[in-house]
N, C-alpha and C positions, 0 to 999 in steps of 0.2 A: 328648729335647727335647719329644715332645707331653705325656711326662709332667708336666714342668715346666710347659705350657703349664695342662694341666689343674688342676693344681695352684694356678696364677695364677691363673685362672678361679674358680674357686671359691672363691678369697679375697675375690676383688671379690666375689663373687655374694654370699658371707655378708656382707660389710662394705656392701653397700646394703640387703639384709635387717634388718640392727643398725638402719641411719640409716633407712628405713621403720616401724621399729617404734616408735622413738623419735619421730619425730616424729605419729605417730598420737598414742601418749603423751602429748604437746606439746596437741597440739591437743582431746584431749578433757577434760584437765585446765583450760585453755582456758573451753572451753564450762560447766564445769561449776562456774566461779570468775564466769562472766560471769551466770550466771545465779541464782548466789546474789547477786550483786551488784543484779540488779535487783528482786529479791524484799527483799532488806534495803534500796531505795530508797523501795519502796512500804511497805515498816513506817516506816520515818523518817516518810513523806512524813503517813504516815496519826497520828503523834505529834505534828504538827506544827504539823496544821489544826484548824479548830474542831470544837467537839464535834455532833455528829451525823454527821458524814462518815462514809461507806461506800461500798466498792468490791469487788465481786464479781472475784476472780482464779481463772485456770484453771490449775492445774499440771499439765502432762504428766506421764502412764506414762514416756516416755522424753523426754532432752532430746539433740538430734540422732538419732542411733540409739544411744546409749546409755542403760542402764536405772541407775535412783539409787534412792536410798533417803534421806526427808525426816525431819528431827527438830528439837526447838526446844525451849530452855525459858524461862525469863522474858526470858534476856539474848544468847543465841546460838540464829543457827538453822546448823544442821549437813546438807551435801549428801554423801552417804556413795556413793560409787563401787569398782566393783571396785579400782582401783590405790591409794585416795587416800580422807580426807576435807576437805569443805571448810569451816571453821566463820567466818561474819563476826558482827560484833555486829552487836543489836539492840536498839532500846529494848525497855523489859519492855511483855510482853504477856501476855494471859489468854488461854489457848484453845492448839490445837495444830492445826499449816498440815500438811495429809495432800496427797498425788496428790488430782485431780480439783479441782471448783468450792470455796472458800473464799470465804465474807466477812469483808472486813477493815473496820473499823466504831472510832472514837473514839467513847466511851461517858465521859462524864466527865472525859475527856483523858486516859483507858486506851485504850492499844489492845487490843482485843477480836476474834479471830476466833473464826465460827462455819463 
């Protein structure tokens, strides 16, 4: 019987360990869609308006405690994560969005970072 018992025991243990991991999973997948989202808000938003707009954006080293990896080319920008990437469109733009300070700048009704 306490073999059984232990044996039970251990199944739950691993079966909330499974549902722990998964939902970590869940949630930084999550974070990582939510914030390409507003990064492709501010590229729309900056296609949009008139020409001289410019807006200074800061990208984290990490976003929550997780570490990514940024890329972009005329028409998608891509957030590259250990599990996962994440790509949304973009209008076309000039320039490429790194970690740290970026300006985002309508130059002729291009969008331009520098």
């Amino acid at each position: 019987m306490m073999i059984m018992g232990v044996i039970l025991a251990l199944i739950v243990l691993f079966g909330f360990l499974v549902v722990m991991n998964d939902t970590r999973a869940d949630q930084k997948a999550a974070e990582m869609k939510s914030y390409a989202f507003e990064l492709q808000r501010e590229l729309i938003l900056a296609s949009e308006v008139h020409e001289g707009y410019s807006r200074d954006i800061f990208i984290p080293d990490y976003i929550g405690q997780y570490d990514f990896e940024i890329s972009n080319s005329d028409r998608v920008l891509v957030l590259s994560y250990e599990e996962a990437d994440v790509a949304v469109p973009i209008p076309k733009i000039t320039g490429t969005l790194e970690k740290g300070n970026n300006t985002i700048k309508n130059v002729g009704g291009q969008v331009v970072i520098e």
